[in-house]
C-alpha positions in Angstrom: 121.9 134.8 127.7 123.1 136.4 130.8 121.6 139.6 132.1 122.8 143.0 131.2 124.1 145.3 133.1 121.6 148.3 134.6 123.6 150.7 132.9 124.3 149.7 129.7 121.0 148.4 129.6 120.1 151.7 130.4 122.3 153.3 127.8 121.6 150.7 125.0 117.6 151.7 125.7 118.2 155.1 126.0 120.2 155.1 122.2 117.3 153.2 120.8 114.8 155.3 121.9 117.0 158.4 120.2 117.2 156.3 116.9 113.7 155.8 116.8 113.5 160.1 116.9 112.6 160.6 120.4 114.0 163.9 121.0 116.0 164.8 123.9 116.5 161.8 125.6 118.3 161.9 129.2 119.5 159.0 131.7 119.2 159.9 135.3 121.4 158.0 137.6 119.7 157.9 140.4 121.1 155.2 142.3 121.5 156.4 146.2 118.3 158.5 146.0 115.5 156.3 145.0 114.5 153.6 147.0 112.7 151.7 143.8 115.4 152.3 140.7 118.7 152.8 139.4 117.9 154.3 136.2 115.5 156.8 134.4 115.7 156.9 131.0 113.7 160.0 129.8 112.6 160.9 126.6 110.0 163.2 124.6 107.7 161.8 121.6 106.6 163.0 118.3 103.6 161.4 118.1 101.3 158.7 119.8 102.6 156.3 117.1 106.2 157.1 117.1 106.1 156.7 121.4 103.9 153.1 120.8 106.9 152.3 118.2 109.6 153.3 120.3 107.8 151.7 123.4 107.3 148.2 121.6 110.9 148.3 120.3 112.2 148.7 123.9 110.3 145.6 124.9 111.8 143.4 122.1 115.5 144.5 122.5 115.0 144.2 126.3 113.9 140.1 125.9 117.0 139.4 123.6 118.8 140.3 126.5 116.9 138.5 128.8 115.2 141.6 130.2 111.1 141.3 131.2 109.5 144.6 132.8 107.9 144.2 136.2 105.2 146.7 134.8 104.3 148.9 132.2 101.8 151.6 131.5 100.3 154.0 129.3 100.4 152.8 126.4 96.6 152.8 125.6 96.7 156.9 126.0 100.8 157.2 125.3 101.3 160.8 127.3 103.3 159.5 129.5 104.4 155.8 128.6 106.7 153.9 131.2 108.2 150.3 131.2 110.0 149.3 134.9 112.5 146.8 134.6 113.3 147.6 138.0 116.6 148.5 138.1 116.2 150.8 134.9 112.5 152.6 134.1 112.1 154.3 130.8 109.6 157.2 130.6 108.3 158.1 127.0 106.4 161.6 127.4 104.5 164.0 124.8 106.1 166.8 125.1 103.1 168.3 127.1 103.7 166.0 129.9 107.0 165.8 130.1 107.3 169.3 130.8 104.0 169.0 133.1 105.9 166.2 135.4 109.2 168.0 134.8 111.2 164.7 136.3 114.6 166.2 135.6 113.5 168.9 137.8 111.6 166.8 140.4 115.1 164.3 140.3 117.4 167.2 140.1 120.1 166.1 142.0 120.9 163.1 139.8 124.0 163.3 137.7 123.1 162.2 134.4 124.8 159.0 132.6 126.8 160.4 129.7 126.1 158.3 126.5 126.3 158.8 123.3 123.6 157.8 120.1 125.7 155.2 118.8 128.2 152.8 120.0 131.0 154.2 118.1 130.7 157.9 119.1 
């Protein structure tokens, strides 16, 4: 199967992550300004479980569309979960830390990707 592209694969990740009840869940385009991505997809969890959920469901939609991450992390302590599939990284925070590493502020020049939860919205 042929690569996605960074932005829909950003969107399509971003709309999972809302299904699975992350709550306010953001995409940064931030293309131009970072030398390392393209993408942030942000969002806040509900529990350790529900972020380990959403975070595992990210990595299996991502391989049936060919997509591996280059790294991941916290998922042993999930406050602040990331997977980097270089041109898009996806963030999972409790709430806590989200508002602690405030990236939407830090990044606040980035327009943000419009999307919407579903596909036919």
């Amino acid at each position: 199967m042929p690569k996605i592209d960074p932005r829909q694969f950003a969107i399509e990740t971003a709309r999972l992550t809302a299904e699975l009840q992350a709550q306010n869940v953001v995409i940064l385009d931030v293309r131009g300004m970072s030398p390392v991505t393209d993408y942030f997809v942000i969002g806040s969890g509900t529990s350790q479980r529900q972020m380990r959920a959403t975070f595992e469901a990210i990595r299996d939609y991502g391989r049936t569309v060919s997509e591996r991450p280059l790294g991941v992390a916290g998922y042993d302590t999930a406050t602040w979960m990331l997977l980097d599939y270089v041109d898009v990284v996806i963030h999972l925070f409790a709430p806590k830390y989200r508002e602690y590493y405030d990236l939407e502020l830090l990044w606040g020049d980035a327009p943000r990707v419009d999307w919407s939860p579903s596909p036919s919205e």
